[in-house]
C-alpha positions as CSV (number, residue, x, y, z in Angstrom):
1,X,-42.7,16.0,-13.7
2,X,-42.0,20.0,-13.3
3,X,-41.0,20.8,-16.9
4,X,-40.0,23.9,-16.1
5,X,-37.4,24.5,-18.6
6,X,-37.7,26.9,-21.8
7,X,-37.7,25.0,-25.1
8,X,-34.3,26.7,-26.1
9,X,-31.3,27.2,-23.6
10,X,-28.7,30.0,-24.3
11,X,-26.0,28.9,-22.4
12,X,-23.2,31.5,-22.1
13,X,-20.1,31.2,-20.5
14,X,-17.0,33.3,-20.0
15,X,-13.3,32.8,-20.0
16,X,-11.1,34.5,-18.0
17,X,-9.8,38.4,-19.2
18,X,-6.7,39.2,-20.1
19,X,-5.7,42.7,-19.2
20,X,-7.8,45.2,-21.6
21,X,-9.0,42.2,-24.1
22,X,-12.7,41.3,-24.4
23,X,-14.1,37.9,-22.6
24,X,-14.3,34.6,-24.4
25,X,-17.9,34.1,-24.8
26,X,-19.4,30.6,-26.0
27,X,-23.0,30.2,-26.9
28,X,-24.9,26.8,-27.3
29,X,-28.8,25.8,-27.6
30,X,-27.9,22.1,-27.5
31,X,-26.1,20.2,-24.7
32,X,-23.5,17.4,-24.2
33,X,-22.3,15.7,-21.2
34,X,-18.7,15.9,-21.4
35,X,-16.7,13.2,-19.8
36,X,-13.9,14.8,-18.0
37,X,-10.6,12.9,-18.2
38,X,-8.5,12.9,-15.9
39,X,-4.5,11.4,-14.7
40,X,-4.0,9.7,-11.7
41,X,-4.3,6.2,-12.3
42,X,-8.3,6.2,-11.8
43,X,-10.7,5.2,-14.2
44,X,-12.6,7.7,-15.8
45,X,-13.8,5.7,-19.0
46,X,-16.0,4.0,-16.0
47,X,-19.6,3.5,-17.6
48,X,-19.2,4.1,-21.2
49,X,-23.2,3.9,-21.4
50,X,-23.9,6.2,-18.8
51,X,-23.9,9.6,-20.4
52,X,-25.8,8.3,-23.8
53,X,-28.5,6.9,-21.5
54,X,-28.5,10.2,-19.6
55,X,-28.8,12.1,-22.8
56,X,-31.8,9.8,-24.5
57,X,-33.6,10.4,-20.8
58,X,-33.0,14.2,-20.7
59,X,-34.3,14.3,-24.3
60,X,-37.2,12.1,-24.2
61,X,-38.4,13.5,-21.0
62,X,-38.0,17.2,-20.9
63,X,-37.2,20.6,-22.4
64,X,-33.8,20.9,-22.2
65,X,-32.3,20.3,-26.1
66,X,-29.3,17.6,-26.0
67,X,-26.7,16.9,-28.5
68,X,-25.6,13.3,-28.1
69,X,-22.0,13.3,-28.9
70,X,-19.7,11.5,-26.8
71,X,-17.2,14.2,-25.8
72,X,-13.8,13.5,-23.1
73,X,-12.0,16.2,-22.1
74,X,-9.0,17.2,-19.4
75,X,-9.7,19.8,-17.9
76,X,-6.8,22.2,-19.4
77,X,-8.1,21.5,-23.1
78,X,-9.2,24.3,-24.7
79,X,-12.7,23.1,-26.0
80,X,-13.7,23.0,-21.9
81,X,-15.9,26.1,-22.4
82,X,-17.7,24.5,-25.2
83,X,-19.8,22.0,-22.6
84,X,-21.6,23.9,-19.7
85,X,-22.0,20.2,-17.8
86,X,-19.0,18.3,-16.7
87,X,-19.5,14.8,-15.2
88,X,-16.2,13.0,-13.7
89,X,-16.5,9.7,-12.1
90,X,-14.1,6.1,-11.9
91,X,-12.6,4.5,-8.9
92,X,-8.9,5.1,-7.3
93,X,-6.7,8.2,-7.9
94,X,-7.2,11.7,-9.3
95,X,-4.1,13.8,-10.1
96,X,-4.9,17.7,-11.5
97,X,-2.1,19.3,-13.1
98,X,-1.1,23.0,-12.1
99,X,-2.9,23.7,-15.8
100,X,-5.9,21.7,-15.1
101,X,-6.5,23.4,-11.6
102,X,-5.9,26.8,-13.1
103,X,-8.6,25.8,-16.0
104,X,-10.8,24.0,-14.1
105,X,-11.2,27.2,-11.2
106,X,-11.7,29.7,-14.2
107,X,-14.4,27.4,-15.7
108,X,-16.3,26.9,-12.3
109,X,-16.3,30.3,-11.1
110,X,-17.3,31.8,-14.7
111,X,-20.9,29.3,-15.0
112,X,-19.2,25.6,-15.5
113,X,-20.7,22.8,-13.2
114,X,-18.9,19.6,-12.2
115,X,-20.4,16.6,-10.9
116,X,-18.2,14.1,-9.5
117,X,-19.7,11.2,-8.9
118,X,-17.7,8.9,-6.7
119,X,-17.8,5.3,-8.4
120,X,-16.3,3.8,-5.5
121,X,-12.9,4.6,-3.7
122,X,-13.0,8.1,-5.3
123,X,-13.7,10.7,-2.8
124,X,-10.5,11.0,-1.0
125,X,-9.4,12.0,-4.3
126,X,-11.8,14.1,-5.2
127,X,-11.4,16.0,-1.8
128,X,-7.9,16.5,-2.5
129,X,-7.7,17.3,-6.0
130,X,-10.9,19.9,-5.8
131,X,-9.0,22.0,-2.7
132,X,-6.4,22.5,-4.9
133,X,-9.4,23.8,-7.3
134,X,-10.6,25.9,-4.3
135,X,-8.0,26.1,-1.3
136,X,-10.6,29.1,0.5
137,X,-13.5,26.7,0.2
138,X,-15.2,23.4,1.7
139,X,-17.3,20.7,0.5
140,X,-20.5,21.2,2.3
141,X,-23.8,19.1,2.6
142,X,-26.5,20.0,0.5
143,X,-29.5,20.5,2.4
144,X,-32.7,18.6,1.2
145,X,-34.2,21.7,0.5
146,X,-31.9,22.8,-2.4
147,X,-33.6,23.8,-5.9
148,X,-31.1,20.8,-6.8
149,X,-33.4,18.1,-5.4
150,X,-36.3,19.9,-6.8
151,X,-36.2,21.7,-10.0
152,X,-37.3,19.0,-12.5
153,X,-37.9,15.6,-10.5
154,X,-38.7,15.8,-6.3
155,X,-35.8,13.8,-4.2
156,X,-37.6,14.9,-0.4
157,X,-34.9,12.8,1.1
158,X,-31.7,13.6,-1.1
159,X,-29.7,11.6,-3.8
160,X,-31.0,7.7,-4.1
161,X,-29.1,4.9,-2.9
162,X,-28.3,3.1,-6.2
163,X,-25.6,0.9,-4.9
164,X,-24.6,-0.4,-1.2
165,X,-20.6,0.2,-1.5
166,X,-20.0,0.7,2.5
167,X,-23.3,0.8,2.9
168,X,-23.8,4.5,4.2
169,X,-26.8,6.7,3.6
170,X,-26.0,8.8,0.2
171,X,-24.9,12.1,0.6
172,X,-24.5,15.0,-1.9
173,X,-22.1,17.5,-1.0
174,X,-20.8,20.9,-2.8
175,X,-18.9,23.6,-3.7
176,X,-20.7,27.1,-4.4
177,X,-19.0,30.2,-6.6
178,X,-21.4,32.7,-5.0
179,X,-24.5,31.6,-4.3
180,X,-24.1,29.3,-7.4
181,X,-23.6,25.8,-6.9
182,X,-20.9,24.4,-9.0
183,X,-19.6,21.4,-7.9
184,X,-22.1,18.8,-6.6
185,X,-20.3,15.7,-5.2
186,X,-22.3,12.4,-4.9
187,X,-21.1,10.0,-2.1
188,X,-22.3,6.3,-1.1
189,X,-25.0,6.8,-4.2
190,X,-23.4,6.3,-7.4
191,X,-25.9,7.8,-9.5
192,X,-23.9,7.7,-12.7
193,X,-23.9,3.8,-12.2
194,X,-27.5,4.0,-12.3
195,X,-27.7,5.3,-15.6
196,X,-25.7,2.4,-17.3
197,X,-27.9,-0.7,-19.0
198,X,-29.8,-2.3,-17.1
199,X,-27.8,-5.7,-18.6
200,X,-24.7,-4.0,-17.0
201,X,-25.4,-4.0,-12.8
202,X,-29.0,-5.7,-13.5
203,X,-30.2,-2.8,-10.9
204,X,-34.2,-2.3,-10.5
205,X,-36.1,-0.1,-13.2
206,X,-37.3,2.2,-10.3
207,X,-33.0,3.0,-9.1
208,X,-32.3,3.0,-12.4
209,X,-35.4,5.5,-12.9
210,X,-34.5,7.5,-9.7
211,X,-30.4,7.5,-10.9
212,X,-31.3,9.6,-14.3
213,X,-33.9,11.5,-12.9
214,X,-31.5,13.3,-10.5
215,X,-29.1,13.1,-13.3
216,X,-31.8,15.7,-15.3
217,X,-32.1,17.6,-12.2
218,X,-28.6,18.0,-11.9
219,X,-28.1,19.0,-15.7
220,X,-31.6,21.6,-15.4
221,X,-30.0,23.6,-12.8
222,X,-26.4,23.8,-14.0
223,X,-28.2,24.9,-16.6
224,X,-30.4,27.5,-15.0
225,X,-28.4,28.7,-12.7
């Protein structure tokens, strides 16, 4: 393992500016995984012991200092710039109000990271709702070669194939703010199912191993970059 990480993380973010008033600055050494809620119909309570396994990995395993509290948010709620790591996931439908999207863009574009991780029958959602995040920008493949695959845990090859769904190679696309990636979107991998008890899909130690090791990559560079 690369622990490259500093013991403590200063994570500061910044809301937007109103006209001649000061940003909105939050500052945290510890970090949470919030859950981000969402309406629509999907569901995003999928995997209720996904982010507490995530957390007791990230904490047992490297650097980075973790507060284990089981946080859900919308995206319009005004604790968002509280939790530098966003994680949505569920199956179905995704529906962002004209509040969320507003929120939502000002957190991404001012250090906030989202990973959507498509549970199953997500992604056509998650296409939709994130243009109206972004209407100047695409979802593009991340090459192998990214600091994402690399920075804690090495994935040569790109996200690991937790679960077969239509049985496609996984792919991990995203959205940059700069040269900042801030969105990363996992397709046909379903790494947030991989983190779940092993009594829940009954999935082999090594995917469940390879599902929260890219989990910690992901949180490292959100956190990093």
């Amino acid at each position: 393992m690369k622990n490259v990480l500093p013991t403590l993380l200063l994570i500061v973010m910044a809301s937007a500016v109103s006209d001649g008033q000061p940003k909105q600055t939050i500052v945290s050494s510890a970090v949470t995984v919030a859950r981000l809620r969402y309406d629509g119909g999907g569901n995003w309570y999928w995997g209720r012991s996904a982010i507490p396994n995530l957390h007791r990995f990230i904490k047992e395993n490297t650097s980075i200092k973790i507060e284990d509290t089981e946080v859900t948010l919308k995206p319009s709620d005004p604790e968002l710039f509280k939790y530098p790591f966003l994680f949505m996931t569920g199956h179905g439908n995704i529906s962002f109000s004209d509040d969320d999207v507003s929120a939502l863009r000002t957190y991404l574009e001012n250090g906030g990271f989202l990973l959507a991780n498509d549970s199953y029958s997500l992604a056509d959602a998650i296409r939709r709702e994130m243009k109206k995040v972004f209407p100047d920008k695409e979802f593009v493949e991340i090459p192998f070669s990214h600091p994402v695959y690399h920075i804690l845990y090495d994935f040569p090859n790109g996200l690991p194939k937790i679960h077969k769904h239509d049985d496609q190679l996984p792919r991990g696309y995203g959205i940059f703010s700069g040269d900042r990636l801030c969105v990363f979107f996992a397709y046909e991998s379903d790494i947030g199912d991989g983190w779940e008890d092993g009594s829940v899909y009954n999935d082999p130690p090594e995917k469940r191993l390879a599902a929260l090791k890219m989990g910690a990559n992901l949180v490292a560079y959100a956190l990093t970059n």
